[in-house]
DSSP file (Angstrom, degrees, kcal/mol; ACC not computed):
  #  RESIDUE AA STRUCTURE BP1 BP2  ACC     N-H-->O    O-->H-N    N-H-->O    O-->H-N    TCO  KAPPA ALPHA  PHI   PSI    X-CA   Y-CA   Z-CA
    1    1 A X     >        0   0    0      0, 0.0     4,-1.3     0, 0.0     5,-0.2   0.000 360.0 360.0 360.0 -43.4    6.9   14.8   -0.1
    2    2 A X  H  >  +     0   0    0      1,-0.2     4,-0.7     2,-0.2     5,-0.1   0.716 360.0  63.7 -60.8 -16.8    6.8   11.7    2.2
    3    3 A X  H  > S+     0   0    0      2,-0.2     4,-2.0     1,-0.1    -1,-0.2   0.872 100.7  46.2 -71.9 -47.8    7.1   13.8    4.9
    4    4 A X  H  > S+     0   0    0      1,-0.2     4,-1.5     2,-0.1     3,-0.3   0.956 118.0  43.7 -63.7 -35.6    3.4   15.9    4.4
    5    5 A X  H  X S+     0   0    0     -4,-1.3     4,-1.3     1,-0.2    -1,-0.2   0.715 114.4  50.0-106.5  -3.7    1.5   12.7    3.8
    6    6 A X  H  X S+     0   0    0     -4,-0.7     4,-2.3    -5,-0.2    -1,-0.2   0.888 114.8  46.7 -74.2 -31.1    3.6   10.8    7.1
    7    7 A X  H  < S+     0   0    0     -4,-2.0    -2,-0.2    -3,-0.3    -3,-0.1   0.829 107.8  56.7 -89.0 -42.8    2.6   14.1    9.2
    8    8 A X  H >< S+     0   0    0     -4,-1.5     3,-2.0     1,-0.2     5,-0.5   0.952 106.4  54.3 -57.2 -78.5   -1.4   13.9    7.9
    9    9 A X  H 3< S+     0   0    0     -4,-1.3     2,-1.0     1,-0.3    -2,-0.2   0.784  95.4  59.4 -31.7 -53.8   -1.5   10.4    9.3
   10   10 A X  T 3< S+     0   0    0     -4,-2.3    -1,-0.3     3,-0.1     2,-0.2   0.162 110.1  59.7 -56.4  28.8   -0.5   11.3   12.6
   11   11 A X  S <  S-     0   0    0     -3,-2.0     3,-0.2    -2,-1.0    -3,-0.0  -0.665 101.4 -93.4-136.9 167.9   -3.7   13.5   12.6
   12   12 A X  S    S+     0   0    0     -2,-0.2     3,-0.3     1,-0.2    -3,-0.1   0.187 100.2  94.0 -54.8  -5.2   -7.1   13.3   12.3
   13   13 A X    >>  +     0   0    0     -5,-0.5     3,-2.3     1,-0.2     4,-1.5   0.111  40.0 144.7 -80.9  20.4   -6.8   14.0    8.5
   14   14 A X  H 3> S+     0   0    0      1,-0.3     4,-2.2     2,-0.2     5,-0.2   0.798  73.6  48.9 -54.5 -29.1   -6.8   10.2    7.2
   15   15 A X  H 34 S+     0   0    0     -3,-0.3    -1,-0.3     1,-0.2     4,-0.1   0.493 110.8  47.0-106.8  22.8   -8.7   11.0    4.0
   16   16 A X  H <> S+     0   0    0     -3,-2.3     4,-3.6     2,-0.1     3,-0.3   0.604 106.9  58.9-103.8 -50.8   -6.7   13.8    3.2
   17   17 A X  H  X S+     0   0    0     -4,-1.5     4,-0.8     1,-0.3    -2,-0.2   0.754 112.4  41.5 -47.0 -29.1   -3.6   11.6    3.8
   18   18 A X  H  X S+     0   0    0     -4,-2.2     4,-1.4     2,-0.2    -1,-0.3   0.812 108.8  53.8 -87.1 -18.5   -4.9    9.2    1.1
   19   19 A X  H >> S+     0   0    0     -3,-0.3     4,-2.3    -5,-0.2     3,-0.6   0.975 116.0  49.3 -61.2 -63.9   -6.0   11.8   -1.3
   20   20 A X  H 3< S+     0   0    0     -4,-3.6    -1,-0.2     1,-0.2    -3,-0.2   0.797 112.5  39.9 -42.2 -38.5   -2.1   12.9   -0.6
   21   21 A X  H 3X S+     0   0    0     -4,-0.8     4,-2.2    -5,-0.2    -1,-0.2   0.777 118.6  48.9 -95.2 -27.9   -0.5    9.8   -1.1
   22   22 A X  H X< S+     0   0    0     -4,-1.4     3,-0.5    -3,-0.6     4,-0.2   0.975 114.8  48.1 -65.7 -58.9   -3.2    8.7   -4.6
   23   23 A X  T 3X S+     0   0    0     -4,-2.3     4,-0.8     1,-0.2    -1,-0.2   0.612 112.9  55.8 -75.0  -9.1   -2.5   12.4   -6.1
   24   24 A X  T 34 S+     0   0    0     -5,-0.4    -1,-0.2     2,-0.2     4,-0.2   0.864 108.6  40.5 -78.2 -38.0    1.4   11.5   -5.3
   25   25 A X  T << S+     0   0    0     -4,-2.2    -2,-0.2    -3,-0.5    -1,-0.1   0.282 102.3  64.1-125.2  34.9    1.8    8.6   -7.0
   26   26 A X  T >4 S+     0   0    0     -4,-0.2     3,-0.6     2,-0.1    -1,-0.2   0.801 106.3  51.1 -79.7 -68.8    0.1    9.4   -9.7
   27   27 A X  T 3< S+     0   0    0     -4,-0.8    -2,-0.2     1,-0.2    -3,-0.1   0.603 128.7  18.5  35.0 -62.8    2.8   11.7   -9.9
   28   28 A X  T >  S+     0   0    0     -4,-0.2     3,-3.1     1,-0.1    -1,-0.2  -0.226  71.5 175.7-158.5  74.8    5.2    9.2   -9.6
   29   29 A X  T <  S+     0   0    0     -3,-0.6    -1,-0.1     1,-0.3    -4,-0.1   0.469  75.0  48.9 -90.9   6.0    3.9    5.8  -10.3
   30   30 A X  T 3  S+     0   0    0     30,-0.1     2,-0.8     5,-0.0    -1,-0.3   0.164  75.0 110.9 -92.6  11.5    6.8    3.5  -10.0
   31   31 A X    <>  -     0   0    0     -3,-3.1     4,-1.2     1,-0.2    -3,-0.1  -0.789  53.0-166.8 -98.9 120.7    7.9    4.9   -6.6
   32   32 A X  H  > S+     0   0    0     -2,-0.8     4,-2.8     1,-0.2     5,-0.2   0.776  81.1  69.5 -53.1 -32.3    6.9    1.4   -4.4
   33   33 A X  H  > S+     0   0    0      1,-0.2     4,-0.9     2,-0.2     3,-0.5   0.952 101.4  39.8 -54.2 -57.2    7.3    3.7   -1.2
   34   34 A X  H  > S+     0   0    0      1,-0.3     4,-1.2     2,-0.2     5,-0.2   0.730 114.7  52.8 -73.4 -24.3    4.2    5.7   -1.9
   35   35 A X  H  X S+     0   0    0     -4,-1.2     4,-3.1     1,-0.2    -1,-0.3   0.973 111.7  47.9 -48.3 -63.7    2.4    2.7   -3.0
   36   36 A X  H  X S+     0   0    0     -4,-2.8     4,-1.2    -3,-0.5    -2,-0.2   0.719 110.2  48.1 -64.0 -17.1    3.3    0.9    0.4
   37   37 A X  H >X S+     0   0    0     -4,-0.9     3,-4.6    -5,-0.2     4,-0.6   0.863 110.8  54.3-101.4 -69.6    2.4    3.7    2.9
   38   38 A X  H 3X S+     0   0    0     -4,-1.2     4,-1.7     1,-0.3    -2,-0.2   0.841 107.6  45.3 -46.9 -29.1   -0.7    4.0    1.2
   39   39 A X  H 3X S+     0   0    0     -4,-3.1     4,-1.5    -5,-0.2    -1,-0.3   0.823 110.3  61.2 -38.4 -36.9   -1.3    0.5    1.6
   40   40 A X  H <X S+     0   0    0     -3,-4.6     4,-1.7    -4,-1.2    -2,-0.2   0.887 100.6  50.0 -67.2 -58.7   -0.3    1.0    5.0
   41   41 A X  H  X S+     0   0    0     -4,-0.6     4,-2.3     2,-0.2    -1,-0.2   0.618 103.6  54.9 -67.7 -19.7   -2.7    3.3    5.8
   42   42 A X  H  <>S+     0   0    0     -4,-1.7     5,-2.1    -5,-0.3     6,-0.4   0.980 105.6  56.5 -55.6 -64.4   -5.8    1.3    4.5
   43   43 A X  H ><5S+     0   0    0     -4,-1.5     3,-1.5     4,-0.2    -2,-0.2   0.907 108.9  49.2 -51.8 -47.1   -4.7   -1.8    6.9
   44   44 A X  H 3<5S+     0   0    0     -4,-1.7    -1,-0.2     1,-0.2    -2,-0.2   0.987 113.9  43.6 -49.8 -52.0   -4.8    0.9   10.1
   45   45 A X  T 3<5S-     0   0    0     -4,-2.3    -1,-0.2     1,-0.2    -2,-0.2   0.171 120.1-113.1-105.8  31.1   -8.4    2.2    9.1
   46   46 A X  T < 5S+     0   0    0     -3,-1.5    -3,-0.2    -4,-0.2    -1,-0.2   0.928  82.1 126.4  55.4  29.2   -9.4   -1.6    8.5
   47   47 A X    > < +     0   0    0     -5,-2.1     3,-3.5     1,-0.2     4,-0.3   0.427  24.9 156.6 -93.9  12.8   -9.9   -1.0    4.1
   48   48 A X  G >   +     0   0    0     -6,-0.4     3,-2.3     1,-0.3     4,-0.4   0.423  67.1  56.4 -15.1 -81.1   -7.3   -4.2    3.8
   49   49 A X  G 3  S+     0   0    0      1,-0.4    -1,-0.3     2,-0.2     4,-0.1   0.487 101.9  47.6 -48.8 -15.7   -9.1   -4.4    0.3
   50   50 A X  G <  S+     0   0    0     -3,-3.5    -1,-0.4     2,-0.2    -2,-0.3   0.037 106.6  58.9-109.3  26.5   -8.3   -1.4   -0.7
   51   51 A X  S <> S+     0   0    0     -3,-2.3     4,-0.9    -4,-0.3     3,-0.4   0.788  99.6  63.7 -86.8 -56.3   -4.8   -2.2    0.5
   52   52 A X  T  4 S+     0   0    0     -4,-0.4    -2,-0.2     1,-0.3    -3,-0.1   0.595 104.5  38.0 -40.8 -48.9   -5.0   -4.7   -1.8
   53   53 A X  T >4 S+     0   0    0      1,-0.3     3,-0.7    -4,-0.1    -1,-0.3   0.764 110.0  66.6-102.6 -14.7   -5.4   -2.7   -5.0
   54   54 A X  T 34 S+     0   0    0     -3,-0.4    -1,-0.3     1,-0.3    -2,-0.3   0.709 105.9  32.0 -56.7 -29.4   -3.1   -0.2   -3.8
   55   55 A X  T 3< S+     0   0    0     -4,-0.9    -1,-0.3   -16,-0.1    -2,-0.1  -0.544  93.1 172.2-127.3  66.0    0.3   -2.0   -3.6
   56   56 A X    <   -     0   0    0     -3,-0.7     9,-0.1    -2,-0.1    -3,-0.1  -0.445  48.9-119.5 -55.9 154.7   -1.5   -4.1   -7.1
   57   57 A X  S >  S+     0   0    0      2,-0.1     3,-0.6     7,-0.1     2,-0.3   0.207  77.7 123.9-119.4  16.3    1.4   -5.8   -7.8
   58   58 A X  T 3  S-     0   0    0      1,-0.3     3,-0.1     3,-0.0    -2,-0.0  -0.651  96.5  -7.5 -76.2 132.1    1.8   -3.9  -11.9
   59   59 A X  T 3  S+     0   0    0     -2,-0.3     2,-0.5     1,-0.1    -1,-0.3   0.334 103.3 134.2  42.4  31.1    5.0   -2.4  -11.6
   60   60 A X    <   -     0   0    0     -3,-0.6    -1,-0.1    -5,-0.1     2,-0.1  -0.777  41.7-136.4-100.9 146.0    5.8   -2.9   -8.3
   61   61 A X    >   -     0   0    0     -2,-0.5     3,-2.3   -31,-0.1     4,-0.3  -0.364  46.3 -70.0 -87.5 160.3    9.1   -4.2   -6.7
   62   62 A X  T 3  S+     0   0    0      1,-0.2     4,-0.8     3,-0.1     5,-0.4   0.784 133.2  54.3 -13.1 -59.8   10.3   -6.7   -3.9
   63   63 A X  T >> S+     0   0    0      2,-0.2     4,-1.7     3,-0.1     3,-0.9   0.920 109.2  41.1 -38.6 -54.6    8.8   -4.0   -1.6
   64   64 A X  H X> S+     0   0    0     -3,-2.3     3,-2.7     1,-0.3     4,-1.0   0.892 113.2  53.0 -68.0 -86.6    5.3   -3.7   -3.0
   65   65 A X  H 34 S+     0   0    0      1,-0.3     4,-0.4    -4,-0.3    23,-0.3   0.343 112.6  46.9 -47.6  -3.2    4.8   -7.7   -3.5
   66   66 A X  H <> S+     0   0    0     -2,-1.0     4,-1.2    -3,-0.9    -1,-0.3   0.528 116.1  44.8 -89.1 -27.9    5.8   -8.4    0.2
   67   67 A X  H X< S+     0   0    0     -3,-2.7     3,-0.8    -4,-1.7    -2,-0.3   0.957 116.0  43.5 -58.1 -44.9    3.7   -5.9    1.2
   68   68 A X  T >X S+     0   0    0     -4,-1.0     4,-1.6     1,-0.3     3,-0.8   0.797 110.6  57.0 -89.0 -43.9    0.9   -7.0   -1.1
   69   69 A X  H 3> S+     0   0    0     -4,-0.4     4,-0.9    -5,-0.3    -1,-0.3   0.793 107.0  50.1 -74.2  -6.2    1.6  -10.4   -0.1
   70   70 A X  H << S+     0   0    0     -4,-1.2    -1,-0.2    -3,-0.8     4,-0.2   0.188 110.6  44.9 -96.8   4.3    1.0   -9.4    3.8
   71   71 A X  H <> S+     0   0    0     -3,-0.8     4,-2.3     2,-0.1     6,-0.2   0.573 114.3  52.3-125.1 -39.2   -2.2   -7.6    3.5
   72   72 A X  H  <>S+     0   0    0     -4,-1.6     5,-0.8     2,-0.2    -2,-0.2   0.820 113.2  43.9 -65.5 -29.6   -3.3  -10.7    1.2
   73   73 A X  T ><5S+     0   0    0     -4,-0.9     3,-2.4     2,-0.2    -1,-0.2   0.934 112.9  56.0-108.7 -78.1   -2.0  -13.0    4.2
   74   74 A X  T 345S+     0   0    0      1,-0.2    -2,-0.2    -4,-0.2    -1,-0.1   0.851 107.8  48.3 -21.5 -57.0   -4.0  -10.5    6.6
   75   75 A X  T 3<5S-     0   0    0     -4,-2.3    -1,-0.2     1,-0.1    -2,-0.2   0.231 122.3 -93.8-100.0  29.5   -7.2  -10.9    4.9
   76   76 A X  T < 5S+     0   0    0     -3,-2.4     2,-2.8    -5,-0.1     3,-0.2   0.020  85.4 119.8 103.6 -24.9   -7.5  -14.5    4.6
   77   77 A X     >< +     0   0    0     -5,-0.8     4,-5.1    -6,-0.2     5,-0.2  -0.102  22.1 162.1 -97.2  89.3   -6.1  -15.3    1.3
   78   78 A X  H  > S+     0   0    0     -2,-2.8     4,-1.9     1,-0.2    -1,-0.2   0.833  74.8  49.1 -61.2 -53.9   -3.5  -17.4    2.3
   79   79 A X  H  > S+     0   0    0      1,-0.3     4,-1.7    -3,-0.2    -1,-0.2   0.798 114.6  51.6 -73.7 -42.1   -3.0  -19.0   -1.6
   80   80 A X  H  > S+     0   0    0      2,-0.2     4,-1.6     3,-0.1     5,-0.4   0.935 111.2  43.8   1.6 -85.6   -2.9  -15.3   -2.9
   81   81 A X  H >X S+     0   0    0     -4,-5.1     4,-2.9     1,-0.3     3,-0.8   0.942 111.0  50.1 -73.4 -46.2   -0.4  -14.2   -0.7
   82   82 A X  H 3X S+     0   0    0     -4,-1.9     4,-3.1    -5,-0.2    -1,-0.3   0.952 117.5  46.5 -40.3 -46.3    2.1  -17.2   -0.9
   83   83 A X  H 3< S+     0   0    0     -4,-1.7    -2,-0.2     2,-0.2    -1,-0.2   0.804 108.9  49.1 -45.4 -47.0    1.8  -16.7   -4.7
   84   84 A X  H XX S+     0   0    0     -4,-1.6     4,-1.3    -3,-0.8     3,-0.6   0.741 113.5  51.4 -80.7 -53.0    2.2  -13.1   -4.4
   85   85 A X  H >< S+     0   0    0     -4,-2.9     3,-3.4    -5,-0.4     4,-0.4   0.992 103.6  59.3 -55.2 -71.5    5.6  -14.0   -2.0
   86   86 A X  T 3< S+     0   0    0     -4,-3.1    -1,-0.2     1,-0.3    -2,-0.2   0.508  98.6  57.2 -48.3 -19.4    6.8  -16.3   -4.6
   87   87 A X  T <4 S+     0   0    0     -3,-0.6    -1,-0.3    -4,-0.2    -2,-0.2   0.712 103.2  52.6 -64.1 -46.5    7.0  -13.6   -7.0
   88   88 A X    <<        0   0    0     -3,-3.4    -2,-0.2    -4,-1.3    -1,-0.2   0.236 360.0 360.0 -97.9  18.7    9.2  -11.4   -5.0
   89   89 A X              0   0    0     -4,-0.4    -1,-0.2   -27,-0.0    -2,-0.2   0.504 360.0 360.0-110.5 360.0   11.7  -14.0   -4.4
């Protein structure tokens, strides 16, 4: 499955590559990977906020919550993201 929505990013498709990765992890909502690459892909196409609610830090693991603290960190909210850090340690 990671493999179609990795192969849409490398394309012109981005908003089919988040429709892939949203309808995935609804799907499968404790897997942190699909959480983080979407995440991933908002911070390329400059939605860092919607990075934000994407790796939301509800049920997410070590993975998500450094991810989530690094797009927090990205977009200025430096108290956020330490907070966010502290969580996953």
């Amino acid at each position: 499955m990671h493999t179609q929505g990795d192969s849409l990013l490398g394309s012109d498709k981005v908003e089919e590559y988040i429709e892939f990765y949203k309808k995935a992890i609804k799907c499968a909502p404790q897997d942190a990977t699909l959480k983080c690459r979407l995440g991933t892909v908002y911070v390329m196409t400059d939605q860092a906020e919607n990075a934000v609610e994407a790796l939301s830090p509800n049920e997410m693991g070590e993975e998500g919550l450094i991810g989530l603290a690094s797009v927090q960190k990205m977009i200025g909210k430096d108290q956020d993201a330490i907070a966010t850090y502290n969580k996953s340690i």
